[in-house]
Each structure stands twice: as C-alpha cells, then as structure tokens.
C-alpha positions as CSV (number, residue, x, y, z in Angstrom):
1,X,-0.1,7.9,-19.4
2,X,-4.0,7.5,-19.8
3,X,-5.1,4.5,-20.5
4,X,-8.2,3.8,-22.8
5,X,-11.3,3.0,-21.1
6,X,-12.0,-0.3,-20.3
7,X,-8.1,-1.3,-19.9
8,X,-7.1,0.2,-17.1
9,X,-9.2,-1.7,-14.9
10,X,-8.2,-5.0,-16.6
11,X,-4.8,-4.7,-15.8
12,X,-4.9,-5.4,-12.1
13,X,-5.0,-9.3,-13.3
14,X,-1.3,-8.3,-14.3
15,X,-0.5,-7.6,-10.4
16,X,-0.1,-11.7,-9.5
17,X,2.2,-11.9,-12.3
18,X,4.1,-9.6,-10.7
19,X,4.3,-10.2,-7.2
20,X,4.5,-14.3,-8.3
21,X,7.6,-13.6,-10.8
22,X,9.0,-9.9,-10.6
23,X,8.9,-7.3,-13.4
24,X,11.8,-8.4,-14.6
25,X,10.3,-11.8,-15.2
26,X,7.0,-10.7,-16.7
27,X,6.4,-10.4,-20.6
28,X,4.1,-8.3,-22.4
29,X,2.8,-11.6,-23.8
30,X,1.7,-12.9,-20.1
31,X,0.2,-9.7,-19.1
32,X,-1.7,-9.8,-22.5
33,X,-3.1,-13.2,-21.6
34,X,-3.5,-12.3,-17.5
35,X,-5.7,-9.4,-18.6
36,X,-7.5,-10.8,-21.8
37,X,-6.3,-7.6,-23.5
38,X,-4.5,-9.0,-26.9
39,X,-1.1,-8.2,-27.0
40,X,-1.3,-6.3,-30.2
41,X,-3.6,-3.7,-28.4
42,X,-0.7,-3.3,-25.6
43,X,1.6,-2.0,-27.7
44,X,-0.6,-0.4,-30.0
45,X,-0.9,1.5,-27.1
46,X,2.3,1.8,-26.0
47,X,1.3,-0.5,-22.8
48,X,4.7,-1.8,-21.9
49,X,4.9,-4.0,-18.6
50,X,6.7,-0.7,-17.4
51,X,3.5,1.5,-17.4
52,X,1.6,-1.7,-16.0
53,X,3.6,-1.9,-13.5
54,X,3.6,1.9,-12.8
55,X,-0.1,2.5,-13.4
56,X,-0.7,-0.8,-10.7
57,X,1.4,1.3,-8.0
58,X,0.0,4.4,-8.7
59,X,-3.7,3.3,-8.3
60,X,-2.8,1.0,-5.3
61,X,-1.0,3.9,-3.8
62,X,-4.0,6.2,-4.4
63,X,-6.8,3.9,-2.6
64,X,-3.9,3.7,0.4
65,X,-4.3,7.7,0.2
66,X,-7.8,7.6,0.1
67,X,-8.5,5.0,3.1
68,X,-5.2,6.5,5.3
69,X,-6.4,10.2,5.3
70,X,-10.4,8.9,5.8
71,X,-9.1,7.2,9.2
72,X,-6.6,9.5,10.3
73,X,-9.2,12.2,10.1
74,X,-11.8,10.2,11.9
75,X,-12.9,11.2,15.2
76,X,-11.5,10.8,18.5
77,X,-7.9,11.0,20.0
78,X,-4.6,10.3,18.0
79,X,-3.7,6.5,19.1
80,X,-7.8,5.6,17.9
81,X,-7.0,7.2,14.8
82,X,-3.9,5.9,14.4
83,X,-5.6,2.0,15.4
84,X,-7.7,2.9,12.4
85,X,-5.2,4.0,10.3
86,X,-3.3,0.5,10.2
87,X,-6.4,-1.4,10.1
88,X,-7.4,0.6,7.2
89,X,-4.1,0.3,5.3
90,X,-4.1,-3.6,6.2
91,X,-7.5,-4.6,4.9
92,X,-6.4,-2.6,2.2
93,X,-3.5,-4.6,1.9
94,X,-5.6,-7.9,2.0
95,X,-7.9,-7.0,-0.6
96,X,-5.3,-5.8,-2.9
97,X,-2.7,-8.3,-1.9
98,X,-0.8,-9.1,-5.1
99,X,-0.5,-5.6,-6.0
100,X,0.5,-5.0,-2.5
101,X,3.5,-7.4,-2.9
102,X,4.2,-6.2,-6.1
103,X,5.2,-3.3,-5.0
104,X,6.9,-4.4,-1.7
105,X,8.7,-6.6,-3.8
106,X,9.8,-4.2,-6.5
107,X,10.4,-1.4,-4.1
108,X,13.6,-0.8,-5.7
109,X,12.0,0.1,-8.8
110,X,9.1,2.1,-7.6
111,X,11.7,4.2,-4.9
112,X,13.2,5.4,-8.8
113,X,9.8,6.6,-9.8
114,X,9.4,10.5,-8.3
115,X,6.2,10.0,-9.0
116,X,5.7,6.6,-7.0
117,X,7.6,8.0,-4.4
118,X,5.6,11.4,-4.1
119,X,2.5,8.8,-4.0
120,X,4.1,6.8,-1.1
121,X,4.6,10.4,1.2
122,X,1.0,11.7,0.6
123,X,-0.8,8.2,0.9
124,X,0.9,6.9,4.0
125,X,4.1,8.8,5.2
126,X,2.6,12.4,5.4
127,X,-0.7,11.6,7.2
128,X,0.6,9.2,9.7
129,X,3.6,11.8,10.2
130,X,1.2,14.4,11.0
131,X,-1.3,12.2,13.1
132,X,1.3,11.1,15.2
133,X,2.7,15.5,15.8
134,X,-0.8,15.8,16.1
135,X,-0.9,13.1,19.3
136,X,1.9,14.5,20.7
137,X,0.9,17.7,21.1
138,X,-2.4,16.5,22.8
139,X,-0.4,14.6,25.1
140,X,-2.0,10.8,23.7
141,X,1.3,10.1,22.1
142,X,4.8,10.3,23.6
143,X,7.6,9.4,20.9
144,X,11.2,9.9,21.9
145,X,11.9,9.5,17.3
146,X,10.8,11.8,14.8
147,X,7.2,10.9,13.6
148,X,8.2,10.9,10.1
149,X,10.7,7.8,11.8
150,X,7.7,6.4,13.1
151,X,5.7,6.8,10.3
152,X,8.1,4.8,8.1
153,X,8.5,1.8,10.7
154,X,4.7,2.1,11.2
155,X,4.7,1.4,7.4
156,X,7.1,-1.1,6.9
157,X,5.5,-2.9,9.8
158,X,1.7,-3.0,7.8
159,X,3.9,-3.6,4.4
160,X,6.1,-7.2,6.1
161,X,2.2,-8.0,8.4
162,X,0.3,-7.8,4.9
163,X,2.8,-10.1,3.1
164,X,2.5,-12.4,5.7
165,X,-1.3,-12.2,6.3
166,X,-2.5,-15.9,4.9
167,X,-4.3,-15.8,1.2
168,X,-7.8,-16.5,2.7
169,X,-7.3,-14.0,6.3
170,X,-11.2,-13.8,7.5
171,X,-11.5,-9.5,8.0
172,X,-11.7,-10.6,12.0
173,X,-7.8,-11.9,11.3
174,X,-7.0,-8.8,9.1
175,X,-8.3,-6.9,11.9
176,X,-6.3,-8.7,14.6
177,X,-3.3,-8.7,12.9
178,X,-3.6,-4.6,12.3
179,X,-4.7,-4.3,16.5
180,X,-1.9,-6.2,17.2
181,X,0.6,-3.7,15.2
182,X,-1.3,-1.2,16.9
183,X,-0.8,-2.5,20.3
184,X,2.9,-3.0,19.7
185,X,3.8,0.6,18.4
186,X,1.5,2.1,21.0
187,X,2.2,0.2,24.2
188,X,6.1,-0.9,23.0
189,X,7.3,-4.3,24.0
190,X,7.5,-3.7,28.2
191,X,5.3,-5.2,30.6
C-alpha cells in the first residue's frame, strides 16, 4: 500500500504503542493520536493498524538491508566485516528501538507476512549467510554449522542484545555490546 505523503513518516510514533502493548492491543484510535494523524484520515485511507504495523516492519527491515549489506561489503577480511555487520545492525537497533521490539515481539505475525519474511532473508539472513561462505573460503572463518544456521543465531543474538540494550545506551555501549557478540560468535566460549 502507498501511503500519502507526509503520513508515512508519522507513523513511526505508532511503533512504542506497539512494542509497549502488542498489535493486538493497539486501536486505530491510539495510533491516530500517537501520530497526530486524525483518525478519520486513517481510514479514509484504509490505514488499519495492520498496514501500520506492516509498513513499520517493512521500512525497519529495509534500513537493516541497507546498513547490513554496506558493512558486509566493506573492506578487509570476513570476521572485520562481519564485527561491522552486528555493530551496524545494533546501532540500528538502538536508534530504531521500539520498532525493533515491535517486530521481535510480533514475530509471529510478521513470520505470516511473505513479504516481511522475504524482507528479513535479504536485509540480514542472506548477507550474513554469504559473508560468513565468503570467510570460509578464505580460510578467516571456520564453522562446523551451515552459515545460513549461523546467520540466524547471529540474528537472534543482535535481536535478544538490542531488546536488552538500556533506553539511553551511549553509541560506546551499543558498540560494546555489538563487539562483545562479535567476540562470542568469532572466538566461541573456550579459553
């Protein structure tokens, strides 16, 4: 659906709704006054909190894209990249926290959404899948699992680490937190 100019941007406000209540908890009326667009106008336009919802994942999942293939296509060898690639996604994750949670916490819904889940594969899954083949066959990156295996723990991993990030993370803790994922996935848990 295309939104009108001017809306689409407003309804990010709706994305604390969500990830503070749920979808299933959300009116039309409380996105109307989240986003200062009158709730007439909504469903003038056919705006229900369905399409918010969707058009909030697809955007969200479309910067994740855009920073995730920047980084794994940076310079250098496969575990800097991939080092990049989480602290990418997780500052990414900071800065669009409630939509981030939104959609970690309506994951069920979203997984039902070909679209949403065509989204997830080329922002995240795909790249990292392909960065971490790309490793391996330069000998940086040893990985006894499949990396489309690693790819999806890699992403649950940034997904749990950004809920948990505190509301007011400095970018030096954001940063930490996506070194320390790094660290663990690229070094294990030996000594």
């Amino acid at each position: 659906m295309v939104l009108p100019p001017g809306m689409a941007n407003k309804l990010w406000a709706a994305a604390d709704l969500f990830a503070a209540q749920g979808a299933d908890r959300t009116s039309v009326a409380e996105i109307a006054a989240a986003t200062g667009i009158p709730k007439a106008t909504l469903y003038y336009h056919s705006v229900t909190k369905e399409v918010v919802l969707a058009w909030i994942f697809r955007e969200l999942l479309g910067e994740v894209e855009e920073v995730v293939v920047e980084a794994a296509a940076s310079d250098g060898p496969a575990p800097d990249r991939l080092r990049a690639v989480l602290r990418a996604h997780l500052a990414l994750f900071h800065r669009r926290r409630a939509a981030s949670a939104a959609l970690q916490f309506d994951l069920g819904r979203a997984a039902r959404s070909p679209q949403i889940r065509d989204a997830a594969e080329a922002s995240f899954i795909r790249p990292v899948s392909e960065l971490i083949a790309e490793g391996i066959r330069e000998g940086t990156l040893v990985c006894s699992q499949a990396p489309r295996a690693v790819a999806l723990a890699l992403l649950g991993a940034v997904n749990t680490t950004g809920i948990q990030l505190p509301r007011r993370a400095t970018s030096r803790q954001v940063a930490a937190a996506a070194d320390d994922l790094a660290d663990l996935f690229l070094k294990g848990l030996s000594p």
